[in-house]
One Martini backbone bead per residue (centre of mass of N, CA, C, O) as a GRO file, in nm:
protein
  255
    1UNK     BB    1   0.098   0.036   0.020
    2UNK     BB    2   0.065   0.358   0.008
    3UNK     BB    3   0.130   0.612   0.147
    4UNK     BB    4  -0.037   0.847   0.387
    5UNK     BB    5  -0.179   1.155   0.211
    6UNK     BB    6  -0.199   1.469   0.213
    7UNK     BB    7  -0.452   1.645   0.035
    8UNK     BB    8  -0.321   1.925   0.082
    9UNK     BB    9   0.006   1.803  -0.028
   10UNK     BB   10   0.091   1.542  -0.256
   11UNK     BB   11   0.342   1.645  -0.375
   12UNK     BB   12   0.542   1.727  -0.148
   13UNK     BB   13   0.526   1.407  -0.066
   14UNK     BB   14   0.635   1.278  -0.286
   15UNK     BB   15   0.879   1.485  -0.268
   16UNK     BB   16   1.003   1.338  -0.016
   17UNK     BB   17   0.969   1.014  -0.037
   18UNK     BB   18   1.182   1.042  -0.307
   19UNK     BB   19   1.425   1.218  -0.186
   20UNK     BB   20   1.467   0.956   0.069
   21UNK     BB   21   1.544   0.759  -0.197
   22UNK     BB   22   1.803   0.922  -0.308
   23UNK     BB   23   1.947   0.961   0.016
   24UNK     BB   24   1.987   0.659   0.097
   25UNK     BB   25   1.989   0.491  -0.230
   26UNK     BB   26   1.722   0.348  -0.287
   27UNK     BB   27   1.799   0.586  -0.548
   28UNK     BB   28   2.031   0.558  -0.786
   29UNK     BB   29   2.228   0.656  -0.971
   30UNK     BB   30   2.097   0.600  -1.257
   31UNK     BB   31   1.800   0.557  -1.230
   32UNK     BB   32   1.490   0.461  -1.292
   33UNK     BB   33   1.174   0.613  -1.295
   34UNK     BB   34   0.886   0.577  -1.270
   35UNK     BB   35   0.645   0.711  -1.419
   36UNK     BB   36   0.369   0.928  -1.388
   37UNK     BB   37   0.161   0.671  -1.376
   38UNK     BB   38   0.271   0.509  -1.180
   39UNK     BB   39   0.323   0.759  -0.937
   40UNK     BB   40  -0.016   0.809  -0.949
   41UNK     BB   41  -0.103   0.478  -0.883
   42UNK     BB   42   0.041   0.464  -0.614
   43UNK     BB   43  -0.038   0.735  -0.472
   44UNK     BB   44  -0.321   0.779  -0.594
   45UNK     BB   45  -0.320   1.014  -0.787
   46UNK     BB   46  -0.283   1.239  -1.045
   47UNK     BB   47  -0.081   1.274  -1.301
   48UNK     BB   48  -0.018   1.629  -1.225
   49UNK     BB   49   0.111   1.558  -0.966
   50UNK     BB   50   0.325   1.362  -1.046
   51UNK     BB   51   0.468   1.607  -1.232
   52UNK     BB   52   0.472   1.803  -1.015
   53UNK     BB   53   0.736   1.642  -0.859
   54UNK     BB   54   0.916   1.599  -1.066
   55UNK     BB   55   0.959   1.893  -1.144
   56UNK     BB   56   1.094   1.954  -0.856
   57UNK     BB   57   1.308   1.770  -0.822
   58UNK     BB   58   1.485   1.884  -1.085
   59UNK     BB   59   1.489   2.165  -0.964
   60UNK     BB   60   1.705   2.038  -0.699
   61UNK     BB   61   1.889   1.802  -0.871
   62UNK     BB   62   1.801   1.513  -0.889
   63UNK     BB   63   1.634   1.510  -1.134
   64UNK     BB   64   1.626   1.407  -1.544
   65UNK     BB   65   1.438   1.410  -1.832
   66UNK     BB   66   1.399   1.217  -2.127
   67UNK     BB   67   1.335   1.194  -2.382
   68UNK     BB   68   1.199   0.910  -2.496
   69UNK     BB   69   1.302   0.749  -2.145
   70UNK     BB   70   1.272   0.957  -1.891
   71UNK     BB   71   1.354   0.945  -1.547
   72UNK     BB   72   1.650   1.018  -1.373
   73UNK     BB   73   1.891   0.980  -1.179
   74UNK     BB   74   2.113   1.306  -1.096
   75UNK     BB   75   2.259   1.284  -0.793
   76UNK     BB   76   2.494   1.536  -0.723
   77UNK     BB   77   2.601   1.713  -0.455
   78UNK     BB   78   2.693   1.922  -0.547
   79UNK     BB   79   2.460   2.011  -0.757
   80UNK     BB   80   2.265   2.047  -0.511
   81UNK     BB   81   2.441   2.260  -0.309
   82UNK     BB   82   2.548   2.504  -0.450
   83UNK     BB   83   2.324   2.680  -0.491
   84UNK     BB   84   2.235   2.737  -0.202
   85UNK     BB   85   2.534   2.869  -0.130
   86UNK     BB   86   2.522   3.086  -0.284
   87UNK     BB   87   2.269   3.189  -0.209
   88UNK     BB   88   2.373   3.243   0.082
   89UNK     BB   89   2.642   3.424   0.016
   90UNK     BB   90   2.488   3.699  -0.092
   91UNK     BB   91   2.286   3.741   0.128
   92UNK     BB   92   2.543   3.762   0.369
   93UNK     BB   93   2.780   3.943   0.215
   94UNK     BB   94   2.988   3.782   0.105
   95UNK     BB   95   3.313   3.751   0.045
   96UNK     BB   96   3.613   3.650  -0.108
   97UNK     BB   97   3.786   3.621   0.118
   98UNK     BB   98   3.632   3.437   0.325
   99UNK     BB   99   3.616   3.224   0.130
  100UNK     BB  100   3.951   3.178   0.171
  101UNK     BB  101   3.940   3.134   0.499
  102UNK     BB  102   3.744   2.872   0.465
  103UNK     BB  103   3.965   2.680   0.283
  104UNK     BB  104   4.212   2.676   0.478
  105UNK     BB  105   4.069   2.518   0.688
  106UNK     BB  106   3.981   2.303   0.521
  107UNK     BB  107   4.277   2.210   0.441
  108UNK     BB  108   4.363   2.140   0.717
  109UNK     BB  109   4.180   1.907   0.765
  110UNK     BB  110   4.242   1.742   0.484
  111UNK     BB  111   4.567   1.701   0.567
  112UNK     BB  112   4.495   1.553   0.832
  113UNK     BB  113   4.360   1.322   0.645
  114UNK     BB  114   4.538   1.249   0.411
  115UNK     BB  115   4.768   1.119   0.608
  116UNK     BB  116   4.591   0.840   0.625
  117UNK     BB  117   4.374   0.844   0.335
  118UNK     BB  118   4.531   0.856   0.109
  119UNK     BB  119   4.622   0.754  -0.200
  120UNK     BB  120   4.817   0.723  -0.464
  121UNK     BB  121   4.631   0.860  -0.659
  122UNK     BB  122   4.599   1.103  -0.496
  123UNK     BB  123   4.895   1.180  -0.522
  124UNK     BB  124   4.873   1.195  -0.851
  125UNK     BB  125   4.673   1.381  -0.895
  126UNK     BB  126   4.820   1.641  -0.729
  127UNK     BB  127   5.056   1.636  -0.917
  128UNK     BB  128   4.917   1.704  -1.159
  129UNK     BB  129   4.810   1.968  -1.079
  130UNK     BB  130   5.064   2.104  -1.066
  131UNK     BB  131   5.182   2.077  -1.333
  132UNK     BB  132   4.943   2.196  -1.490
  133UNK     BB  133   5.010   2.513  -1.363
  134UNK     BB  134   5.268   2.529  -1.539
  135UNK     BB  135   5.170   2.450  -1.826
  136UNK     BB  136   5.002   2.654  -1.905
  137UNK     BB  137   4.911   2.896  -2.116
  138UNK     BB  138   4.667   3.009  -2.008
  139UNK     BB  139   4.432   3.119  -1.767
  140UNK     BB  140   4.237   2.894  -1.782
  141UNK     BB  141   4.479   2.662  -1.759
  142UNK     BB  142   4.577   2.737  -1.486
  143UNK     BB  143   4.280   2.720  -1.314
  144UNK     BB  144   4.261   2.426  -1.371
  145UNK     BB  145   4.518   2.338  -1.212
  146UNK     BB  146   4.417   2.463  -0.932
  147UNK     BB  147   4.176   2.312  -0.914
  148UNK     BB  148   4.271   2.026  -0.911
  149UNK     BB  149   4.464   2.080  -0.682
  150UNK     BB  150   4.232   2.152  -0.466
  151UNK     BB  151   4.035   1.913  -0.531
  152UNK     BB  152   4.295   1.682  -0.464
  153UNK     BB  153   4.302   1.767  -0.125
  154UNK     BB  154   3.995   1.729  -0.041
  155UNK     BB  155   4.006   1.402  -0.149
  156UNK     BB  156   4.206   1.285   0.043
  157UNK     BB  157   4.064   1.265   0.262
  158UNK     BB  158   3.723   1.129   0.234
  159UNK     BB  159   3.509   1.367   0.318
  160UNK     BB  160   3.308   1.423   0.182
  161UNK     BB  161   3.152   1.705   0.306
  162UNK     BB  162   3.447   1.840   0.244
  163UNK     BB  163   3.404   1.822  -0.058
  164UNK     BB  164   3.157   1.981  -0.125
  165UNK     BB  165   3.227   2.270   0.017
  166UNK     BB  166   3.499   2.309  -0.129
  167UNK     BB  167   3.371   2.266  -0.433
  168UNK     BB  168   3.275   2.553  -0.401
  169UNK     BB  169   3.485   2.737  -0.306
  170UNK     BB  170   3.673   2.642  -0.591
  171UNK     BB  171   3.429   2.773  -0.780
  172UNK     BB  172   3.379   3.048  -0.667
  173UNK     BB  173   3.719   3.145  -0.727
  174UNK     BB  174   3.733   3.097  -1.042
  175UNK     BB  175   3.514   3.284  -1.113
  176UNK     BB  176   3.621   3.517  -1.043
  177UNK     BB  177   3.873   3.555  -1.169
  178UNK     BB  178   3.785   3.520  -1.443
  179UNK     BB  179   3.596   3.761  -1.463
  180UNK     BB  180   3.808   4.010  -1.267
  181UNK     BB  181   4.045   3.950  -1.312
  182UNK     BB  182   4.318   3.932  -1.495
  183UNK     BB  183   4.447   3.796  -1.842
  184UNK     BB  184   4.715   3.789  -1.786
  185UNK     BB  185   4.940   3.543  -1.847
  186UNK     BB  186   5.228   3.649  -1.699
  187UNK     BB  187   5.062   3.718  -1.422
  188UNK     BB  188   4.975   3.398  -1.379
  189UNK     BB  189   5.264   3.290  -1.405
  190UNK     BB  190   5.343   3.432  -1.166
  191UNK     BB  191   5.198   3.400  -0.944
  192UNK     BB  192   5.182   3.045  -0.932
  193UNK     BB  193   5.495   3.007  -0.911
  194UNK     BB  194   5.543   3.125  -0.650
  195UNK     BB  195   5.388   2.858  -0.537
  196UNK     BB  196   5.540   2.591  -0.653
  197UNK     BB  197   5.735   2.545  -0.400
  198UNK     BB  198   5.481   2.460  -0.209
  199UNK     BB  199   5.339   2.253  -0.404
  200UNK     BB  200   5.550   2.043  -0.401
  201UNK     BB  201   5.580   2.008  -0.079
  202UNK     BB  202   5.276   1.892  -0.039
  203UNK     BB  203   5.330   1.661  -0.228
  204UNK     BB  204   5.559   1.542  -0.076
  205UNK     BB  205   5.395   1.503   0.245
  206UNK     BB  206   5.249   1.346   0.161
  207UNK     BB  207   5.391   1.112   0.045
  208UNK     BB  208   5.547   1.096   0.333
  209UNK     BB  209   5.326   1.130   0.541
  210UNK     BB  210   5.389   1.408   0.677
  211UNK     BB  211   5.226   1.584   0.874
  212UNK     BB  212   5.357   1.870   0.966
  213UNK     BB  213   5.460   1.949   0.677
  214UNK     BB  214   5.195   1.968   0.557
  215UNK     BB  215   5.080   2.198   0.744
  216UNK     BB  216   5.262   2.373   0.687
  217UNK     BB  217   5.252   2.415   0.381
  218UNK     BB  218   4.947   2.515   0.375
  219UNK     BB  219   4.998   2.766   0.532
  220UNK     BB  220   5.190   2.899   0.333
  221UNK     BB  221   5.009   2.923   0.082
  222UNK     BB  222   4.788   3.096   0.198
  223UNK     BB  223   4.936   3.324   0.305
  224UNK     BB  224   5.077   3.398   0.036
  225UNK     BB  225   4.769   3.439  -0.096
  226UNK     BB  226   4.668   3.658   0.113
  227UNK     BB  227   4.878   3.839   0.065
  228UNK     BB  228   4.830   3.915  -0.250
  229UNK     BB  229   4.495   3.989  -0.188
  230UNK     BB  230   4.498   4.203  -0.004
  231UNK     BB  231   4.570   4.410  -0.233
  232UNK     BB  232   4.302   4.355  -0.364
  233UNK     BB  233   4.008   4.451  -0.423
  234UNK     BB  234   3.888   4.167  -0.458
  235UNK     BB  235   3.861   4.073  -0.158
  236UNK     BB  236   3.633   4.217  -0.091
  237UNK     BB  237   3.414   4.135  -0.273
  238UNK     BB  238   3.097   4.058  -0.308
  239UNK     BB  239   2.862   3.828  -0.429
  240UNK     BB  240   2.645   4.089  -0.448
  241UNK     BB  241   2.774   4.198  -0.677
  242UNK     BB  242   2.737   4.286  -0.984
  243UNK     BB  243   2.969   4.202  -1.107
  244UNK     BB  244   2.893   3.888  -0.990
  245UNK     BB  245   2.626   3.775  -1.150
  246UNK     BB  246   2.697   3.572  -1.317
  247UNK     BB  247   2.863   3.406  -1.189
  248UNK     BB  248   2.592   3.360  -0.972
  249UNK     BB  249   2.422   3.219  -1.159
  250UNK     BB  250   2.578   2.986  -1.263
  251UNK     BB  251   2.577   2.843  -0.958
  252UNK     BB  252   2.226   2.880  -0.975
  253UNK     BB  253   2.219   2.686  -1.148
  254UNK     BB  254   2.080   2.390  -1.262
  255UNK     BB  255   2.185   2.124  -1.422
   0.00000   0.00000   0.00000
């Protein structure tokens, strides 16, 4: 038998209880789920009611529809997060810097989980993000490397919500880079050559297993990149200033 739903609002029920059952696994990522039709039948609804709740969960990213298909789950925690933290970040008139020193706060307590639990892949994805960051030829290319190499950090923890905080974090800084900072290529392999050798540093302390050496280097990083950004206007910087409203749209856009 279907739970017994309120009849004055029985799509918001619908859309709790299959909500619950793609946070608990029992609708797995990529799972087809019933019909419009199968889904007002179960639970005993018109078929509007059925759509009306799917279109709900889409809305959330949980779930999304595929013509001639079906519906299927696509809850992938940032993409469901994201839009939320953005969104309460300009509320807040969270500021650039702020991004910042919650990254960093967050970066050590990564470090210091993922010396007991990286794997080799982990530090060889690190590793690879670093190099990336020196290989870049564009602007572009090289905040991809930064973007892997600070994702590949906060992944090596194990700590699935603090990856996906990170995640939030570390997307919203580079889109703000992208949109507001120059675009000289000169200053940008400038800018982050200058960390080569903390984030080499980074690499080998992992590699090494050893944390006081991790904790060292990683507070490092963060000071030299710290000191170069209070001097930058962008560092005040609102996420709620019309200059980043583009890139706060595409945060809080649902995939």
């Amino acid at each position: 038998m279907p739970p017994a739903l309120n009849r004055a609002r029985p799509a918001e029920q619908i859309v709790e209880n299959l909500r619950d059952q793609i946070a608990r696994g029992q609708l797995a990522r990529g799972s087809r789920l019933p019909s419009e039709r199968e889904i007002a039948e179960h639970f005993e609804v018109s078929p509007p009611t059925a759509r009306e709740a799917l279109r709900a969960l889409a809305s959330m990213g949980l779930v999304e529809s595929r013509h001639g298909s079906g519906t299927y789950v696509t809850a992938r925690p940032a993409d469901v997060v994201t839009p939320s933290l953005a969104t309460a970040a300009q509320l807040q008139d969270t500021t650039v810097g702020e991004i910042i020193e919650l990254l960093a706060v967050l970066n050590l307590r990564a470090a210091e989980l993922a010396v007991v639990n990286a794997t080799d892949s982990d530090i060889e994805r690190l590793a690879t993000g670093r190099d990336s960051i020196l290989d870049g030829e564009s602007r572009e290319e090289i905040l991809t490397g930064v973007e892997a190499f600070l994702r590949a950090l906060a992944d090596a923890a194990h700590q699935p919500l603090l990856s996906v905080i990170s995640d939030f974090l570390i997307r919203v800084l580079v889109a703000v880079e992208l949109e507001v900072f120059p675009e000289s290529v000169r200053l940008w392999r400038e800018w982050t050559g200058s960390l080569a050798d903390v984030r080499a540093e980074i690499v080998d302390a992992l590699h090494a297993r050893d944390g006081a050496r991790l904790q060292s280097a990683v507070r490092a990083y963060h000071a030299s990149a710290a000191d170069r950004l209070d001097h930058a206007p962008e560092h005040g910087m609102k996420l709620s200033d019309q200059r980043l409203a583009r890139v706060m749209a595409r945060l809080t856009a649902r995939p």
